[in-house]
BATOR-328496 format. One record per residue: x, y, z of N, C-alpha, C in turn; residue in one letter. Coordinates in steps of 0.1 Angstrom, whole numbers, plus 5000, padded with zeros to 4 digits. Layout:
<atoms>
XYZXYZXYZa...
</atoms>
This chain:
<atoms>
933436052072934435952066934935862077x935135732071935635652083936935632085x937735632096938935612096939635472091x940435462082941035312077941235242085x941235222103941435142107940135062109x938935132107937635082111937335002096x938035052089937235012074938234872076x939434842078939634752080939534642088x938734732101937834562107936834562099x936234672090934834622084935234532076x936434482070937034392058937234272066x937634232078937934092084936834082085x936134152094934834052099934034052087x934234122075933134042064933833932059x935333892060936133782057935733672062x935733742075935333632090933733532086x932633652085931333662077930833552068x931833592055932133482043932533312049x933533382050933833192054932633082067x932133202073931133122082930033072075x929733172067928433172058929033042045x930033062036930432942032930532802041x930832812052931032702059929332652065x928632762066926832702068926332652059x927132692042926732642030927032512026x928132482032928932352029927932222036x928032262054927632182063926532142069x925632292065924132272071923532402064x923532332051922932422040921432522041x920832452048919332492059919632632062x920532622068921232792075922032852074x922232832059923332922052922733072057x921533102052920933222056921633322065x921533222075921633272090923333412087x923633322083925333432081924933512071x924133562063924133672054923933812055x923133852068922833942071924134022077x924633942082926433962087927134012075x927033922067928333932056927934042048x926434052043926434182037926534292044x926134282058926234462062927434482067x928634382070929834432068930534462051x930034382045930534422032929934582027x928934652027928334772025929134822035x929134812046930134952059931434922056x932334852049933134812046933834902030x932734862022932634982013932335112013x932135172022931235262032930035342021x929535212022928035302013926935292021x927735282039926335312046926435432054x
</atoms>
């Protein structure tokens, strides 16, 4: 089990994650990609279903 303090950087840096990945969506749509692998595997360790 993970301790709440870890689960809560797993929650910023997928916040952090999101908005970069929105912001590759906005600006240079080409590489939105690039931020997803980020944003999902903090959003799964985050939910801890890894």
């Amino acid at each position: 089990m993970e301790s709440t303090s870890s689960k809560k950087n797993y929650w910023l840096y997928f916040g952090i994650s999101a908005i970069i990945t929105l912001g590759l969506l906005i600006f240079a749509n080409q590489w939105f990609w690039a931020g997803l692998p980020f944003m999902l595997t903090y959003l799964v360790q985050a939910m801890d279903k890894m």
